[in-house]
C-alpha positions in Angstrom: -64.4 -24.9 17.4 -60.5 -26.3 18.1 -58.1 -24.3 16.2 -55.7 -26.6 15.0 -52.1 -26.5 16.5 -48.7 -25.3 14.3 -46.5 -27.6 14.3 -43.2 -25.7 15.5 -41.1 -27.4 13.4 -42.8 -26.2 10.2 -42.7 -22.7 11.8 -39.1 -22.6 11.8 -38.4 -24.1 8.5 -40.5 -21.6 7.0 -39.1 -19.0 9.2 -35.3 -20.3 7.9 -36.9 -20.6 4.1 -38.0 -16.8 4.1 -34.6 -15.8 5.6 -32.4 -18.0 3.0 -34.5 -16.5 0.5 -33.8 -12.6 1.8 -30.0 -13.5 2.0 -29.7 -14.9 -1.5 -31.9 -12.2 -3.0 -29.5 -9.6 -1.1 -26.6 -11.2 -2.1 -27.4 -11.4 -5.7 -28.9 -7.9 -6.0 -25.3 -7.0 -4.2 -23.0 -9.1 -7.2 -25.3 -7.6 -9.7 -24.9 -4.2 -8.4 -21.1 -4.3 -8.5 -20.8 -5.4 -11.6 -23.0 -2.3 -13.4 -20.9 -0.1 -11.0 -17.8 -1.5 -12.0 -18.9 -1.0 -15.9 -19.7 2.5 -15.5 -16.6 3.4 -12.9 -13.9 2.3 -15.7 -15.2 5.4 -17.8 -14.1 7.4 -14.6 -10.3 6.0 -15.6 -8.3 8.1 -17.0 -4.3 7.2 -17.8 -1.9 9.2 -16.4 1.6 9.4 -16.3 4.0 7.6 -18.9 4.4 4.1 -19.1 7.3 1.9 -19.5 8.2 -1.4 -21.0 9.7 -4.2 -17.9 9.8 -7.7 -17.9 7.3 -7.6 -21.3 4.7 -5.6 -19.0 3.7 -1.8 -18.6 4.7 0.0 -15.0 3.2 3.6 -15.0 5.3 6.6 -13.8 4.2 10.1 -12.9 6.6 12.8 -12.5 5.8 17.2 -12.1 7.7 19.3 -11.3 11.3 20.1 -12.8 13.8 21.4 -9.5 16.9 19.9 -9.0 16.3 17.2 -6.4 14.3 14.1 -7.3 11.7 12.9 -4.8 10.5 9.4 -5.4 7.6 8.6 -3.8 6.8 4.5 -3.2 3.3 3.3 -2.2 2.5 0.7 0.8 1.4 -2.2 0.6 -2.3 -2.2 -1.3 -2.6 1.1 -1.8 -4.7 1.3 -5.2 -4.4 4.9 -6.4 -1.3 6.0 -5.9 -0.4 9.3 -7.9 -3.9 10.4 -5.9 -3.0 9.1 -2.8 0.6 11.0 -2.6 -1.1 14.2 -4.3 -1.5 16.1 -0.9 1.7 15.9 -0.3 3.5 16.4 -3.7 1.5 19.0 -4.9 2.8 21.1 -2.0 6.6 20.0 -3.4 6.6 20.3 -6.7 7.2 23.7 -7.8 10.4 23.6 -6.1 11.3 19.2 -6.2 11.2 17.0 -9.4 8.6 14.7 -8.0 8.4 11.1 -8.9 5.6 8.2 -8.4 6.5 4.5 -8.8 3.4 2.5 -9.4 4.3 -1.0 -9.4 2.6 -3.6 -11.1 -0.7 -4.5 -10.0 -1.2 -0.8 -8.4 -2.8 2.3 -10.3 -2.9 2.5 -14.3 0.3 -0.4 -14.2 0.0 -3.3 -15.7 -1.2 -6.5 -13.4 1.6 -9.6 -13.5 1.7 -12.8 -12.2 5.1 -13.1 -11.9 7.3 -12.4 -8.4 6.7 -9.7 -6.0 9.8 -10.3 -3.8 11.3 -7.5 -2.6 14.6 -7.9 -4.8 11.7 -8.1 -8.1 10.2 -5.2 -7.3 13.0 -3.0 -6.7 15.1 -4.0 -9.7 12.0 -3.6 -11.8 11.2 -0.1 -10.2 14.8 0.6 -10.9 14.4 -0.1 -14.3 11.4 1.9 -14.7 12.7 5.0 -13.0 15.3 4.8 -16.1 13.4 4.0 -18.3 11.3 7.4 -17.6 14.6 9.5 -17.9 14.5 9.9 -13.9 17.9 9.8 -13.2 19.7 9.4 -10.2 20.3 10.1 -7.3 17.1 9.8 -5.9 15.5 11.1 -2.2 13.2 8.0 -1.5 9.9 8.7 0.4 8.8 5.5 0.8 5.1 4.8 2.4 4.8 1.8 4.8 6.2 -1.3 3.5 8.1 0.2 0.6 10.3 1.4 3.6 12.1 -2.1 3.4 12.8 -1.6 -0.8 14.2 2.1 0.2 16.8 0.6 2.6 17.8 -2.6 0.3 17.8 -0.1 -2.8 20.6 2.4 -0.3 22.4 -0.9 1.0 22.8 -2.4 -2.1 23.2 0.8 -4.3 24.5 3.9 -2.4 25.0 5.9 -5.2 21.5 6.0 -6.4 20.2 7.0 -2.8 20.8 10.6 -1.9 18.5 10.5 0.9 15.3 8.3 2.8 12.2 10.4 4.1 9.9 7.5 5.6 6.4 8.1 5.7 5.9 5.5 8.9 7.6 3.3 7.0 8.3 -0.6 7.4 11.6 -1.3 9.1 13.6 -4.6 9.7 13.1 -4.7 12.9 9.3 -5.1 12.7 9.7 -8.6 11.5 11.1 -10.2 14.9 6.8 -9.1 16.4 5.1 -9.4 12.7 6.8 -12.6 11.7 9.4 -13.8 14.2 12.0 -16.2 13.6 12.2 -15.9 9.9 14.2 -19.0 9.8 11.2 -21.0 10.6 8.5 -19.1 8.6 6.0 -21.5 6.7 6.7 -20.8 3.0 3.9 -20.5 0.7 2.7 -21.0 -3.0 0.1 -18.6 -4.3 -2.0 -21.6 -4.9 -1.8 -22.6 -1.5 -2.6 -18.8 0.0 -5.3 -18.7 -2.6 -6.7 -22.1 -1.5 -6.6 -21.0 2.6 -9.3 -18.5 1.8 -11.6 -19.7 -1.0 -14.6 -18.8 1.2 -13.6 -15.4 2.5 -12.4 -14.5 -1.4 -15.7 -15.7 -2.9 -18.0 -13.5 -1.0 -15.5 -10.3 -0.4 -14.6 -9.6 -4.0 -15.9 -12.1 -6.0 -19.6 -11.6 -5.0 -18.8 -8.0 -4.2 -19.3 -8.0 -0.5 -15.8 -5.3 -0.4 -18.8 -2.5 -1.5 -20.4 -2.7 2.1 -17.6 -1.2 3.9 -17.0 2.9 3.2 -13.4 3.3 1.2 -12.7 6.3 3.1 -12.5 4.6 6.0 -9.2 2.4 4.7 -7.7 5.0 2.2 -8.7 8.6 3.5 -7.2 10.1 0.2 -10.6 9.4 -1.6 -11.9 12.0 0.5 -8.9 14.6 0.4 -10.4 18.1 -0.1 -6.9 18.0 -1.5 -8.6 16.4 -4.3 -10.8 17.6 -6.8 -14.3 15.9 -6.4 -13.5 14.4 -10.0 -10.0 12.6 -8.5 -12.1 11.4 -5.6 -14.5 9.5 -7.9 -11.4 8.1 -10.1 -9.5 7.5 -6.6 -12.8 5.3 -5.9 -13.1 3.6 -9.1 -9.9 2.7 -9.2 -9.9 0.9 -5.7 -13.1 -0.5 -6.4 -11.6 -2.0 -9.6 -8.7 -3.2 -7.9 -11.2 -5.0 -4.6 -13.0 -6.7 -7.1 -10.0 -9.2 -8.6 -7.6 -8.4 -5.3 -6.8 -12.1 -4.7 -5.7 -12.5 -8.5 -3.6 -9.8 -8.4 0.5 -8.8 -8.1 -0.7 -6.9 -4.7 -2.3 -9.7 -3.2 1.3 -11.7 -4.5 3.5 -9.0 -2.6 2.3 -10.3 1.2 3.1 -14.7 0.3 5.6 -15.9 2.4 7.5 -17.2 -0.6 10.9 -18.9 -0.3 12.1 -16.0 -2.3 10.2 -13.8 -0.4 11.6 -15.0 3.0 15.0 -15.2 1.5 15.2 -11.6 0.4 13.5 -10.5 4.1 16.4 -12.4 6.0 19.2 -11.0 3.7 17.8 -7.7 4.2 17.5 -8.5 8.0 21.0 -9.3 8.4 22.0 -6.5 6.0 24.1 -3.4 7.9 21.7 -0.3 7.2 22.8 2.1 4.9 23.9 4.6 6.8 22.2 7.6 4.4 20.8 10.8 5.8 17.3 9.9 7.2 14.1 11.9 8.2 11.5 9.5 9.6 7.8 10.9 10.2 6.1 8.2 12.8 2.5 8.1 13.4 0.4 7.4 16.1 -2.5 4.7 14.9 -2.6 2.9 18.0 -5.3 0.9 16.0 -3.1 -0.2 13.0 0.2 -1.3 14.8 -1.9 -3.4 17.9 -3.1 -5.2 14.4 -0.1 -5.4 12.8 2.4 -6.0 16.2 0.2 -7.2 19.1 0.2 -5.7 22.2 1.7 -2.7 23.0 2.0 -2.0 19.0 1.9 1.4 18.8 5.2 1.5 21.4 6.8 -1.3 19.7 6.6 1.0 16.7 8.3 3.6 18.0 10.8 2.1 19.6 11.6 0.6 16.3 12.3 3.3 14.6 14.2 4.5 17.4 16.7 2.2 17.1 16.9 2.0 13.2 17.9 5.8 13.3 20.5 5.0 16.5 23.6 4.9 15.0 23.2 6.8 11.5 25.0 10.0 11.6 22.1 11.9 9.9 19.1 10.7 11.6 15.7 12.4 12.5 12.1 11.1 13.9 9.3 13.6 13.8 6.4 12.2 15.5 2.9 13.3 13.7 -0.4 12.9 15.7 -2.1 11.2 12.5 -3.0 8.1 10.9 -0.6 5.9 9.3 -1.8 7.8 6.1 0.6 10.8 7.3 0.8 12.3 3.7 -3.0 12.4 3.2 -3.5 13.5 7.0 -0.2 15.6 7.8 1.0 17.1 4.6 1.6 20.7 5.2 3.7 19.4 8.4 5.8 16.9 6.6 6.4 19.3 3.6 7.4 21.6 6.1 10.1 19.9 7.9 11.3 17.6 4.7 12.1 21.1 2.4 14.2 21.8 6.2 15.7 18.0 6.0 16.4 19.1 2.5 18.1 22.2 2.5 20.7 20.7 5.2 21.6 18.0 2.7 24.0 20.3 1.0 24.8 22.8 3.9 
């Protein structure tokens, strides 16, 4: 008896049927998983810190400790949790340092805005704040990554404020001629447009949920800090996971437009002498993160940047870490080490 033949192209539709089928029961099961977790995470949220009234909007700040010197610590770019993410590093400080976290809007238990997140916003806002929460100055900055370029416009534009900058491989000037280049010719864009660029890439990452596939520790090592409590590590989660979920909606996702204001503050701040304030710089070593974030040759391009911003300053130091760009989850007994040092010279 003949057995009849498949037809092949029958094969394959059903083949692609039964896989379109898989991928759309995956992804759903995947958005509908998110969701409960997101539900039950927010009980795992827990305010803390005090927050203050700017620009008709709540911006939370955390402050221990009581010494004489106030360290104020500044988060880089999309870092969710902040008061957790600096914790290694401040809990080693604060029974001698008034410590001080800025959490602008958009990150931690602050407030979300739509409003602009140029740099000249966002550090009159966080100046605002600081006052606000009876943190007077003058302040020691320890700015994280790209707050590096609001710690040297807040010295250049008010010196009195700044007693001192400790960068934790913070963002320079310089970095813009390999990250951006000529800013004169930078394509300006609206929110609407940035938004637009990516509608596929937004839908499936944090819309549908797609952010949950790839482990947290992995971006913000904090989470998994045994300089954390395992009940911080679950909020430090929650938290980010909160945030992944609306991240193109939000004042974080506003910070990194190339808005005309945006652009215009970068050049001024370009062209701006730097402050020339006593300065401790700890510089990492993630070859990974700079080749991203400056091409080839990143990691040396880096360095050499940093080089030359403390050339010059009559109270200038590098200490180069062998860690991560996170150096205060990764390095803190060896930053807290040599900033108390840094600090105690101040007034010598």
């Amino acid at each position: 008896m003949k057995t009849k033949k498949r037809n092949p192209f029958k094969v394959i539709g059903l083949v692609l049927l039964v896989l379109f089928i898989v991928c759309a029961l995956f992804i759903a099961g995947l958005h509908f998983y998110d969701k409960s977790s997101l539900k039950k995470e927010s009980e795992l949220i827990r305010q803390k810190g005090q927050l203050v009234e700017i620009d008709g909007k709540k911006m939370n700040i955390y402050t221990e400790g009581s010494g004489e010197k106030v360290l104020v610590f500044m988060a880089g770019a999309n870092t969710p949790a902040v008061i957790y993410d600096f914790k290694p590093l401040y809990n080693l400080l604060s029974d001698e340092y008034r410590i001080v976290v800025i959490e602008k809007f958009g990150y931690g238990y602050s407030d979300d805005t739509d409003g602009d997140r140029s740099l000249s916003t966002m550090l009159r806002q966080d100046r605002e704040a600081l006052k606000k929460a009876g943190a007077e100055a003058p302040y020691i900055l320890c700015p994280h990554s790209a707050s590096g370029l609001e710690a040297i416009s807040w010295a250049a534009q008010y010196p009195d404020e700044v007693e001192a900058i400790i960068g934790l491989d913070m963002a320079v000037p310089e970095q813009f001629d390999y990250q951006i280049g000529d800013l004169d010719k930078v394509r300006t864009q609206t929110y609407e447009e940035a938004v637009a660029e990516n509608d596929f890439y937004n839908f499936w990452m944090y819309d549908m949920g797609g952010y949950r596939l790839y482990p947290i520790t992995k971006i913000f090592p904090a989470a998994a800090s045994d300089k954390l409590t395992k009940e911080e590590q679950a909020e430090y989660k929650a938290i980010t996971y909160r945030w992944y979920s609306q991240f193109y909606k939000t004042a974080m996702f506003r910070e990194g437009l190339a808005t005309e204001q945006q652009v215009s503050d970068y050049k001024a701040l370009r062209n701006t002498e730097k402050p020339n304030v006593p300065t401790l710089l700890f510089v990492s070593q993630d070859k990974a993160a700079f080749h991203a974030m400056l091409g080839e040759n990143g990691l040396e391009k880096w360095k050499k940047i940093h080089e030359n911003y403390i050339d010059g300053l009559s109270n200038g130091r590098i200490v180069q870490l062998d860690c991560g760009h996170y150096v205060h989850v990764e390095a803190p007994e060896q930053i807290a080490s040599e900033l108390r040092k840094f600090i105690d010279d101040l007034d010598s």
